[in-house]
Biopython code that builds the backbone (N, CA, C, O; Angstrom):
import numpy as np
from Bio.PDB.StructureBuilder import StructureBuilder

atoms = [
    (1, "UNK", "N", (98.707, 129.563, 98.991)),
    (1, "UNK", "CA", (97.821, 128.435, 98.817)),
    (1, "UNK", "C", (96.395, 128.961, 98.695)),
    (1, "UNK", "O", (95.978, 130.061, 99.058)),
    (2, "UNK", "N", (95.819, 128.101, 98.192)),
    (2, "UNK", "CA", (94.547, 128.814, 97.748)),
    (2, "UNK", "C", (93.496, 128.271, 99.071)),
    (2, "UNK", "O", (93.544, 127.291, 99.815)),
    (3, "UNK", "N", (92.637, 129.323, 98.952)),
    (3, "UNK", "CA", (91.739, 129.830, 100.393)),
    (3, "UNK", "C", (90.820, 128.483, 100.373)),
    (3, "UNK", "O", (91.084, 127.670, 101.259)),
    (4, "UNK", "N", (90.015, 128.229, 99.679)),
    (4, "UNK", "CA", (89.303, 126.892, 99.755)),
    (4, "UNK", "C", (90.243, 125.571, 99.156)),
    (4, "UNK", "O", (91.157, 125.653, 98.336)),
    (5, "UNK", "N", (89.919, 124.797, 99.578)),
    (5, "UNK", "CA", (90.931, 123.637, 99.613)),
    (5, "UNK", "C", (89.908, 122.408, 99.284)),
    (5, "UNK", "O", (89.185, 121.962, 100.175)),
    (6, "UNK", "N", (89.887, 121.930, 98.080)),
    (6, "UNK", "CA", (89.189, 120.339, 97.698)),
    (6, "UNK", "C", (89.018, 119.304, 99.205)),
    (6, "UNK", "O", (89.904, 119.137, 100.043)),
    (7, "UNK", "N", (87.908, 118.828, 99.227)),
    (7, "UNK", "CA", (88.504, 117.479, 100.597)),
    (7, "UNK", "C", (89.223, 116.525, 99.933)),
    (7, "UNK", "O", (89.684, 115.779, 100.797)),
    (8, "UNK", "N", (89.530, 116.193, 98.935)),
    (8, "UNK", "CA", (90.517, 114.956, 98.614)),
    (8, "UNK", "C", (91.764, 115.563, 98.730)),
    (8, "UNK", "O", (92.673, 114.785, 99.020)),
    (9, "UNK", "N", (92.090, 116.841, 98.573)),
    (9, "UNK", "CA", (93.400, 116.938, 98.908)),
    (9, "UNK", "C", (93.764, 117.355, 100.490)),
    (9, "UNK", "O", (94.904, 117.335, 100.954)),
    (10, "UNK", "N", (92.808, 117.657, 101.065)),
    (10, "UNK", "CA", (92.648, 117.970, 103.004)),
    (10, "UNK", "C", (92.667, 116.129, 103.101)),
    (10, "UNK", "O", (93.196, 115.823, 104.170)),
    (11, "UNK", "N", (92.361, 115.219, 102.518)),
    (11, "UNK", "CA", (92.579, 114.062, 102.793)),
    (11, "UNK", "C", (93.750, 113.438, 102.981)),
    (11, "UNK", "O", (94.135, 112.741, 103.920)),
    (12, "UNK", "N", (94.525, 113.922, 101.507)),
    (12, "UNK", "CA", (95.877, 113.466, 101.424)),
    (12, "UNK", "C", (96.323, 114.380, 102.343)),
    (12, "UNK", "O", (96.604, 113.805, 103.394)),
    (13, "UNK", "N", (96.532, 115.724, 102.394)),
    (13, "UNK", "CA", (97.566, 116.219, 103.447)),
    (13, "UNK", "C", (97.704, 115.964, 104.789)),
    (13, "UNK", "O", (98.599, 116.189, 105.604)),
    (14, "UNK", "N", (96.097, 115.192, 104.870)),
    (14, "UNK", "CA", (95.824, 115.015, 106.908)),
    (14, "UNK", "C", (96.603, 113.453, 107.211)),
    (14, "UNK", "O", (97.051, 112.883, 108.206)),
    (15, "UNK", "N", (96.466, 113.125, 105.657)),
    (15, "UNK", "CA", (97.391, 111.236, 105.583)),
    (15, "UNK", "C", (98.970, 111.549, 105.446)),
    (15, "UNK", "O", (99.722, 110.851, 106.126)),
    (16, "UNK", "N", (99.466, 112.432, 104.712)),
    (16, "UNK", "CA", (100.823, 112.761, 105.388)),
    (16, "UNK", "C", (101.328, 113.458, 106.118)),
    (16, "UNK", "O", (102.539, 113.669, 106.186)),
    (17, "UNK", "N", (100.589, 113.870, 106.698)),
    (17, "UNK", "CA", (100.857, 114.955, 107.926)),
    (17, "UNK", "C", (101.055, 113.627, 109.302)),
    (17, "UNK", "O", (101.789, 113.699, 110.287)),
    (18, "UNK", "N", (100.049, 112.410, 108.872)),
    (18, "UNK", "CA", (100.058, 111.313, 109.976)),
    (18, "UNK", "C", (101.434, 110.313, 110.230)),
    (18, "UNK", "O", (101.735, 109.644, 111.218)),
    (19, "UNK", "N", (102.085, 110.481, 109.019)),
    (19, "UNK", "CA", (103.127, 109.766, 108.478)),
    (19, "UNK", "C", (104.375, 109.938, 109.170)),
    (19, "UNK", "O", (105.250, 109.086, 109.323)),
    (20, "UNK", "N", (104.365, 111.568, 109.720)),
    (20, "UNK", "CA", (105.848, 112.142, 109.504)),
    (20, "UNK", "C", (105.966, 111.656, 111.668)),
    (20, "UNK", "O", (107.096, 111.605, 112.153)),
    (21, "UNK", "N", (105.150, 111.475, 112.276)),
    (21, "UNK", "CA", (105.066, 111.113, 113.683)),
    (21, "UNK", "C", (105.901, 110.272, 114.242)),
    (21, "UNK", "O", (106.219, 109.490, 113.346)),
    (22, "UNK", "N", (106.258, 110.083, 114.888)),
    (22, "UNK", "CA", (107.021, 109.104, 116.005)),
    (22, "UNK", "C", (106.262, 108.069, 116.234)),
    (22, "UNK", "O", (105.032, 108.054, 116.199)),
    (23, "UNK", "N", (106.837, 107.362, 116.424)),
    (23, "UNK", "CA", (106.289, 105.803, 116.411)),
    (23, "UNK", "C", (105.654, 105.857, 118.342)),
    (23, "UNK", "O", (105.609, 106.834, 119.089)),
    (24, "UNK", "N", (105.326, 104.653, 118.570)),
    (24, "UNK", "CA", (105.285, 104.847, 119.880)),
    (24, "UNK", "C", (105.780, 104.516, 120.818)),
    (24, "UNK", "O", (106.106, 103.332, 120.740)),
    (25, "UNK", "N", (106.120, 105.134, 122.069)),
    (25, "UNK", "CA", (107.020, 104.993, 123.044)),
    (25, "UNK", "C", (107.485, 103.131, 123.643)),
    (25, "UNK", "O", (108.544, 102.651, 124.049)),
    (26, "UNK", "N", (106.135, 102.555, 123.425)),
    (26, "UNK", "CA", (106.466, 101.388, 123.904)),
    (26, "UNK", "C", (106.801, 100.320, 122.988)),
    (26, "UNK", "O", (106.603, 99.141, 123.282)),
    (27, "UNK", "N", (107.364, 100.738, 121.750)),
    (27, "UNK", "CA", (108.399, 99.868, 120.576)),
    (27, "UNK", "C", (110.160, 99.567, 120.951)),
    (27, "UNK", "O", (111.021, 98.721, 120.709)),
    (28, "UNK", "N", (109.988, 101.019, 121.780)),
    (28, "UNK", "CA", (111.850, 100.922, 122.411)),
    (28, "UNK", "C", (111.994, 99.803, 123.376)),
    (28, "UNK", "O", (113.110, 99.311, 123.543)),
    (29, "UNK", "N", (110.886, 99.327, 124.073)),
    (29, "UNK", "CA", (111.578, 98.339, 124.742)),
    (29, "UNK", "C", (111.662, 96.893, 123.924)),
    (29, "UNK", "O", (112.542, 96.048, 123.758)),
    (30, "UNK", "N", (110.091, 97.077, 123.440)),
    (30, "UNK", "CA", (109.936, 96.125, 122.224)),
    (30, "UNK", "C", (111.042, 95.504, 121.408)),
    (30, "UNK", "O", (111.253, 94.329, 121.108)),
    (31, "UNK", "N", (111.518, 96.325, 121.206)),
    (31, "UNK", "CA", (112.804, 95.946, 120.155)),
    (31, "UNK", "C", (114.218, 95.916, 120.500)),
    (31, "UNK", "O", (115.216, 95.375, 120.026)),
    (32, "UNK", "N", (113.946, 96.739, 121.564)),
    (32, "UNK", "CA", (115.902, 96.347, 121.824)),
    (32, "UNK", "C", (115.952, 95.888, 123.240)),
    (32, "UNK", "O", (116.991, 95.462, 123.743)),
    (33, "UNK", "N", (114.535, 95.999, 124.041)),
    (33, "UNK", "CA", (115.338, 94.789, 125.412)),
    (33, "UNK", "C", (114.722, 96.196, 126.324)),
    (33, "UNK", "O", (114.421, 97.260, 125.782)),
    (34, "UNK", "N", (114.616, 95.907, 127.881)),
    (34, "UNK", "CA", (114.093, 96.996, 128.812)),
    (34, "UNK", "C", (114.796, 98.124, 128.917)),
    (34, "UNK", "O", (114.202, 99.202, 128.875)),
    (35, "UNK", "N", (116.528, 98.046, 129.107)),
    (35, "UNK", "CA", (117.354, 98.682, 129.275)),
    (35, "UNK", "C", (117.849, 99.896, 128.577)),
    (35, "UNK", "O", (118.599, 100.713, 129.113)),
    (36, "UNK", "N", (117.394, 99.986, 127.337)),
    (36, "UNK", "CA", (117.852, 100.562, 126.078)),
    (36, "UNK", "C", (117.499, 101.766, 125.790)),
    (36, "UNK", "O", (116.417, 101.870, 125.212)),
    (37, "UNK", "N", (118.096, 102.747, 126.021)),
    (37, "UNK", "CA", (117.242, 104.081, 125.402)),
    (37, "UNK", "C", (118.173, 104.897, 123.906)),
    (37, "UNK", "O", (119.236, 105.299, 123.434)),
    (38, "UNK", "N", (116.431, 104.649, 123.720)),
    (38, "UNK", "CA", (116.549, 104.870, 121.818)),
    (38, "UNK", "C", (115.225, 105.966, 121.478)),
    (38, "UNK", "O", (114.081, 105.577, 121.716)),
    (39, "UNK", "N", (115.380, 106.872, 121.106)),
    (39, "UNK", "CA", (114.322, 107.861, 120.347)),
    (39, "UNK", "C", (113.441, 107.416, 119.595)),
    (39, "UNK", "O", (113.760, 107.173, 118.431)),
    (40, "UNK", "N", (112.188, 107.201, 120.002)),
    (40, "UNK", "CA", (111.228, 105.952, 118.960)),
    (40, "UNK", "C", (110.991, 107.106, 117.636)),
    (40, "UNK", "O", (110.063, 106.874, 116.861)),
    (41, "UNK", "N", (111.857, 108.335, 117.417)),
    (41, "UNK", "CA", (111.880, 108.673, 116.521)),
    (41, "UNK", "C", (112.837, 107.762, 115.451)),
    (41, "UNK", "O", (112.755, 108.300, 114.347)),
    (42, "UNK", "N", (113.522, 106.828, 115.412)),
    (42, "UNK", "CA", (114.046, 106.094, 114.478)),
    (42, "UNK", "C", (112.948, 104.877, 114.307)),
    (42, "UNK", "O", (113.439, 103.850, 113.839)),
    (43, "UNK", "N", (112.110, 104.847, 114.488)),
    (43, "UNK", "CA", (111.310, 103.670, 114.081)),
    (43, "UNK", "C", (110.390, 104.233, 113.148)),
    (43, "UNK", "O", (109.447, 103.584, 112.698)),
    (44, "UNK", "N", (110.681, 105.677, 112.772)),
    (44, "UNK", "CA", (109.395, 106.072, 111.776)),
    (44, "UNK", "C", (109.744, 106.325, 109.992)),
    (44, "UNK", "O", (110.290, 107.296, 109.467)),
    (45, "UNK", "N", (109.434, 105.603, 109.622)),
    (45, "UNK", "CA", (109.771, 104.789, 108.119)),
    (45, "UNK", "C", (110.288, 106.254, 107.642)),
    (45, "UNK", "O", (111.468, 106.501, 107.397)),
    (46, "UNK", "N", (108.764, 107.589, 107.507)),
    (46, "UNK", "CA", (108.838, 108.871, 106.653)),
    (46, "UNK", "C", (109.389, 109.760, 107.229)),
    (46, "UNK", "O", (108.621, 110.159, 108.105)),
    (47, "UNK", "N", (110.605, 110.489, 107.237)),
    (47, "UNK", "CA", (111.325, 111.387, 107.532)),
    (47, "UNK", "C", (111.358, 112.595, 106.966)),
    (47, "UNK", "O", (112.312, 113.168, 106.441)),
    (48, "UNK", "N", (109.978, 113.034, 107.141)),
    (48, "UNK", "CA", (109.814, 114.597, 106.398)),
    (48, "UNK", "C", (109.585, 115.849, 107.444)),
    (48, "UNK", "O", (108.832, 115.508, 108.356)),
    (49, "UNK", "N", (110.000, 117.088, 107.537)),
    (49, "UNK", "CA", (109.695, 118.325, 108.090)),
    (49, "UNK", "C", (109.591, 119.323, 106.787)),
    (49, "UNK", "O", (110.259, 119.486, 105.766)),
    (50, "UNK", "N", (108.528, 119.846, 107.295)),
    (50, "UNK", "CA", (107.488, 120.927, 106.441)),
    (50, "UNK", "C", (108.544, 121.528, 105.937)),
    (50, "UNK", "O", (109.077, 121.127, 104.902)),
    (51, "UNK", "N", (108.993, 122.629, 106.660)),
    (51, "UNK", "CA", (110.329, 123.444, 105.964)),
    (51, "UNK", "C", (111.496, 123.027, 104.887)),
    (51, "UNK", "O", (111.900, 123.727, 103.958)),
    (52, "UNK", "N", (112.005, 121.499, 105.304)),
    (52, "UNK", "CA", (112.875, 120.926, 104.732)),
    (52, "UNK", "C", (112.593, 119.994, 103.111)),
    (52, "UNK", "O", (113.105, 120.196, 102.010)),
    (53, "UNK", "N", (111.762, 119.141, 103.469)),
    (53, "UNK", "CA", (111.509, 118.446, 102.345)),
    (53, "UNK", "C", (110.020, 118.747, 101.820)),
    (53, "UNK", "O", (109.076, 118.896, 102.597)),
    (54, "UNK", "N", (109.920, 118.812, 100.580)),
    (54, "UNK", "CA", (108.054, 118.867, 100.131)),
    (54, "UNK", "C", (107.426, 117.570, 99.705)),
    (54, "UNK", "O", (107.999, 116.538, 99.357)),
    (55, "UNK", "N", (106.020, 117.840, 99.808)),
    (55, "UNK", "CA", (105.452, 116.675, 98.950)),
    (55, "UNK", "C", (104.947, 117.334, 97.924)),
    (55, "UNK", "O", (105.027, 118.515, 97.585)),
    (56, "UNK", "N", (104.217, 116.067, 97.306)),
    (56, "UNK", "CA", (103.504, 116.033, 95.667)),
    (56, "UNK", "C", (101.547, 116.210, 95.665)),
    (56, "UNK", "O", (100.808, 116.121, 94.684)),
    (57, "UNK", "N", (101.215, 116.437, 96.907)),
    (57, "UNK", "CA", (99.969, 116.381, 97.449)),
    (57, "UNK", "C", (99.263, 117.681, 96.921)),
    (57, "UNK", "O", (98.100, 117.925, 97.241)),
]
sb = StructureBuilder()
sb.init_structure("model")
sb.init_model(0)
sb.init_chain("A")
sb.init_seg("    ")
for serial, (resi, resn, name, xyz) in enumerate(atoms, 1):
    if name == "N":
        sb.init_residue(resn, " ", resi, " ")
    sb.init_atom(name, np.array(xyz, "f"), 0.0, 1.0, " ", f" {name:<3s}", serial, name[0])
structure = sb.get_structure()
C-alpha cells in the first residue's frame, strides 16, 4: 500500500473499519427478553474480517 494515503480514502476505510463491530451489549436483552444469551455479534448487518473478505475502498 502506498506510504501516503489521500484523507478521502483514510475516510472511507475509518467508515468501514466502523461497520464490521458488534453491536451493543444491551440489544441482547432488548430483543429477545432478560434471560437469553445471544452474541450481539449477530446483530451486526456487515460481516467482514480483513484477512477473509476485501473491500472496494
Amino acid at each position: 500500500m502506498a506510504r501516503f494515503k489521500h484523507l478521502s480514502k483514510k475516510l472511507r476505510l475509518n467508515k468501514l473499519r466502523g461497520l464490521t463491530k458488534w453491536a451493543p451489549f444491551w440489544t441482547v436483552p432488548k430483543i429477545y427478553g432478560k434471560g437469553k444469551v445471544v452474541h450481539p455479534g449477530r446483530h451486526t448487518t456487515t460481516k467482514r474480517h480483513w484477512k477473509r473478505t476485501k473491500t472496494k475502498a
